[in-house]
N, C-alpha and C positions, 0 to 999 in steps of 0.2 A: 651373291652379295648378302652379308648379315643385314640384319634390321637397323642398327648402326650406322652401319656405313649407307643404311640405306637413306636412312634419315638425313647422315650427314650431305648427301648426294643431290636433294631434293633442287628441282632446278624455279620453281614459283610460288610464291608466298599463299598460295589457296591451297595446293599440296599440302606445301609446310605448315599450314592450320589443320588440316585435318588430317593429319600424322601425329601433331600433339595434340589434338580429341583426343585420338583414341588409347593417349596412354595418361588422362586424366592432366594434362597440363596445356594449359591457357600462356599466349603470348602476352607480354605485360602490356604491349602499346597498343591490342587488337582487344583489349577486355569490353565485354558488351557495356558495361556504366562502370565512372571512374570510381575508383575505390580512394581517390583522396577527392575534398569540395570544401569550398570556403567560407563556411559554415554548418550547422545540423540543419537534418534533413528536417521533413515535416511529414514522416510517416506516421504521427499517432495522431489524433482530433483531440482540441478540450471536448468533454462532454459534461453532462449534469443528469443523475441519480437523483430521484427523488424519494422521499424516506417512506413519505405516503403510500407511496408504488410499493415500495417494497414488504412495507407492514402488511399492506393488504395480499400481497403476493403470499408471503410469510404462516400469515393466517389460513390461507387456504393449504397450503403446506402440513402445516398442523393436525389438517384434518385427513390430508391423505398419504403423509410420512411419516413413518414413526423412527425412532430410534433403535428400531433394530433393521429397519430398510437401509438406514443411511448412517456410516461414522458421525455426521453433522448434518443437523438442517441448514442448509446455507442456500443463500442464492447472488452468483458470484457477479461482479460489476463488470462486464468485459467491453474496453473500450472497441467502437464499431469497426478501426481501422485492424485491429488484432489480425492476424494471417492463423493466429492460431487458435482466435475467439476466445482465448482464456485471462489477457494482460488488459489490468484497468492503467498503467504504463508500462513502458517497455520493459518494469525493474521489478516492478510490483503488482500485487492484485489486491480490489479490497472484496469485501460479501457482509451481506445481512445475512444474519443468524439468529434464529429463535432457540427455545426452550420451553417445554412446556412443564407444568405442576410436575410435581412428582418424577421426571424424568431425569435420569444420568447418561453423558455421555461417554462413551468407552475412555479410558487412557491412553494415550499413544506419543508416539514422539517422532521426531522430524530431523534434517538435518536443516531446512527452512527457518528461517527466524519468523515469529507471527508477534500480532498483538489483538489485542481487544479494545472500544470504547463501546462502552456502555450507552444506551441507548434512552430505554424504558424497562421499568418492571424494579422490582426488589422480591430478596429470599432466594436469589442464584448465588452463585460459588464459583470458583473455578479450582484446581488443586494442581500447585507448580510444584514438581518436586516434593510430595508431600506438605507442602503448606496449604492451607486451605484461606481462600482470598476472597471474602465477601462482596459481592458487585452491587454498585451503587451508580445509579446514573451520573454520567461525565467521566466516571474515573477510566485510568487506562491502566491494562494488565497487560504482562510481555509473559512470552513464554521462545525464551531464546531457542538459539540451534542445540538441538538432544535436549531439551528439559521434558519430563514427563509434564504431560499434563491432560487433563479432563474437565469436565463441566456438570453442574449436582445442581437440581431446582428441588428449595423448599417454597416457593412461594405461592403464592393461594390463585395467582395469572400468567399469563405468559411472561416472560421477559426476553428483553430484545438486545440485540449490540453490532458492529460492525467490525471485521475482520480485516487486516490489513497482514497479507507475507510476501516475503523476496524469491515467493518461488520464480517467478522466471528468471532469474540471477543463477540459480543454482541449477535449473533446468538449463540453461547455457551454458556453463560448465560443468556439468554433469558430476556431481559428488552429491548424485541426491541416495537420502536413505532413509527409512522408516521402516517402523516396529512398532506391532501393539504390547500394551503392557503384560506382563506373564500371568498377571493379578485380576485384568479385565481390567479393574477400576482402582485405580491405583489408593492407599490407606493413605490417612491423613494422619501425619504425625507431629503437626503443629499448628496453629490458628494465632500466628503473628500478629502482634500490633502495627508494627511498622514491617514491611518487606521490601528488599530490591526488587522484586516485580510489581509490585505495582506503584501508582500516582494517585493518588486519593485528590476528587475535585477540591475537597476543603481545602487542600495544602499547595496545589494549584493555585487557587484563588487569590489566597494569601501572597506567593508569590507576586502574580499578577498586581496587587496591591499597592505591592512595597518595588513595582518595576516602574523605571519611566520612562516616557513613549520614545521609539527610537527616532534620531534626530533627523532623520532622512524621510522620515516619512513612509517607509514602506510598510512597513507593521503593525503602528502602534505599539499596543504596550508588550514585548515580547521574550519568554524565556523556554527554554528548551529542557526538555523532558529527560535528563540522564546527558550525560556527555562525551560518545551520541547513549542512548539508550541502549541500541545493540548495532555492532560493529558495521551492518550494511544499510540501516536504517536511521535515521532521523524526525525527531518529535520536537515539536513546535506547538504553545498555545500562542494565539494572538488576538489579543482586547484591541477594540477597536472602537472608538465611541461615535454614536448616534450622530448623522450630519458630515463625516469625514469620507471624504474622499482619497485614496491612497495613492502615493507616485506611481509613477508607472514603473514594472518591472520587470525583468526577466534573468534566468539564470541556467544554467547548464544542468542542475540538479532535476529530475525528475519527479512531480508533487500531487498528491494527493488529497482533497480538502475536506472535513467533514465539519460541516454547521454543527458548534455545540451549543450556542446559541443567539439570540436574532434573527434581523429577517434584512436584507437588501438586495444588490446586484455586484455580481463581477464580471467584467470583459476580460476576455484571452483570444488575444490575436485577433481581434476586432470583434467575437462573438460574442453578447452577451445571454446573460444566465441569470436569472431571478431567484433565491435560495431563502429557504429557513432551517429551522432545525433538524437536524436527520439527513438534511439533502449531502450526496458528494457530489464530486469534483475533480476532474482529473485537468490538469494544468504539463501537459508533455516540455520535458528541458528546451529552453529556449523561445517559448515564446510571451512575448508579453503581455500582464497583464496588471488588473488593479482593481481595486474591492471600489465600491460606493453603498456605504452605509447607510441603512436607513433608521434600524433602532439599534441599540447599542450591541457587538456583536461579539464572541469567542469563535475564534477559527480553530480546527486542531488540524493541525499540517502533518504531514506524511512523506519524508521525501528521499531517493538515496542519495543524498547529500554527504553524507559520510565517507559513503562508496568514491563519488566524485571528487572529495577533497583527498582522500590517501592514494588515489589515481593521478594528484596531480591536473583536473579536469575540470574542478569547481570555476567557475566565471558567473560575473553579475553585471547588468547591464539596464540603459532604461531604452 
């Protein structure tokens, strides 16, 4: 009897499971957990990143890594529930990054999309694609999928900032690619006033100004960084004033939070978190939550939101 017919022969259903083990195929109605459920799971934790923690981490970093030990000083926010210890959500990662005096960082490029917010410090640079983009604390720099880009400190101290990319997005479907620059550091061929890469806090602010508070109460005062910013990621500031409590929320989108400034609490999924500036925040799709403010606050949100709305997947909910 061929293996076929041996198969098709097969006279009890314990047989017949372990005839299709062994040729890598699973019975649909005998799967160990159901692959359809009546909501999202809750495999990732809110958690809270403290900025404190991190500068001091940072610092000591400084003194015993250098820029030729490491492409990047960084030290990455991996949420605890991670299977792979690397995702601060399932979509995204962020990381604290320094720089120190005098230091450049190599050029290189990605097929990941990344960003920057600024932290502390002046007299860094970043250089996208031959622009060179002065860093100034609040502001945020993109450096989409394949843009070169690198990092150049003139400044007299450290400077600090916070990374946000889609790698685990791209690690899931796997079209990841990288390449260092052929130049090491890539030339600067222009020092733009205005650029598509970044958001400058002043013009932020402005915005934020001339916004008025959303009517639902989730946000306050809220506008969005690029429309999205880049194709799998989404940018959010959100003013929030002193004394405010926000609805309660939740949504499908996946969100990452960095204090850019104030100080208060937020609960997610009944946990609360006491934050200021620098602190993150990882807020996993679907569960709810809501700021209580205590001094006046800027949120800057991180979410693949983008991702979720061209999937057809976006939901909002209290």
């Amino acid at each position: 009897m061929n293996e076929a017919a041996e198969l098709a022969a097969t006279a009890d259903l314990d047989t017949l499971y372990g005839r299709l083990d062994t040729r890598s195929i699973t019975a649909g109605w005998n799967k160990k957990t159901p692959s359809l459920y009546p909501e999202p799971k809750k495999n990732y934790v809110p958690f809270q990143w403290r900025w404190r923690d991190g500068k001091a981490a940072l610092d000591a970093a400084g003194r015993l890594i250098s820029t030729e030990l490491a492409e990047r000083r960084n030290l990455i926010l991996r949420n605890p529930s991670d299977p792979g210890e690397y995702a601060t959500v399932p979509t995204l990662i962020a990381a604290y990054q320094m720089i120190l005096p005098g230091e450049k960082a190599r050029s290189h490029r990605h097929t990941p999309n990344a960003l920057r917010f600024v932290l502390e410090g002046e007299g860094s640079y970043t250089i996208v694609d031959g622009q060179r983009l002065d860093m100034h604390p609040n502001d945020v720099l993109l450096t989409p999928n394949w843009a070169w880009h690198g990092h150049s400190s003139e400044a007299d101290g450290a400077c600090y900032w916070m990374d946000c990319l889609d790698v685990p997005v791209v690690q899931f479907m796997e079209p990841m690619f990288y390449e260092q620059h052929p130049e090491v550091y890539e030339p600067i061929h222009e020092t733009p006033l205005q650029s598509e890469f970044i958001f400058k806090w002043d013009d932020v602010q402005k915005q934020l100004d001339a916004t008025d508070p959303d009517p639902e109460g989730r946000y306050g005062r809220r506008i969005e960084l690029g429309s999205p910013a880049m194709v799998t990621t989404g940018l959010h500031m959100n003013r929030i004033e002193g004394g405010t409590t926000t609805r309660r929320t939740r949504t499908t989108a996946n969100q990452i939070i960095c204090i850019a400034e104030g100080t208060g609490t937020t609960t997610i999924d009944g946990e609360t978190f006491d934050w200021e500036r620098g602190d993150m925040l990882s807020i996993p799709g679907w569960r709810p939550f809501e700021h209580d403010i205590d001094t006046d606050a800027t949120l800057f949100e991180m979410s693949d939101e983008p991702l979720a709305r061209a999937l057809g997947w976006l939901r909002m909910g209290d």
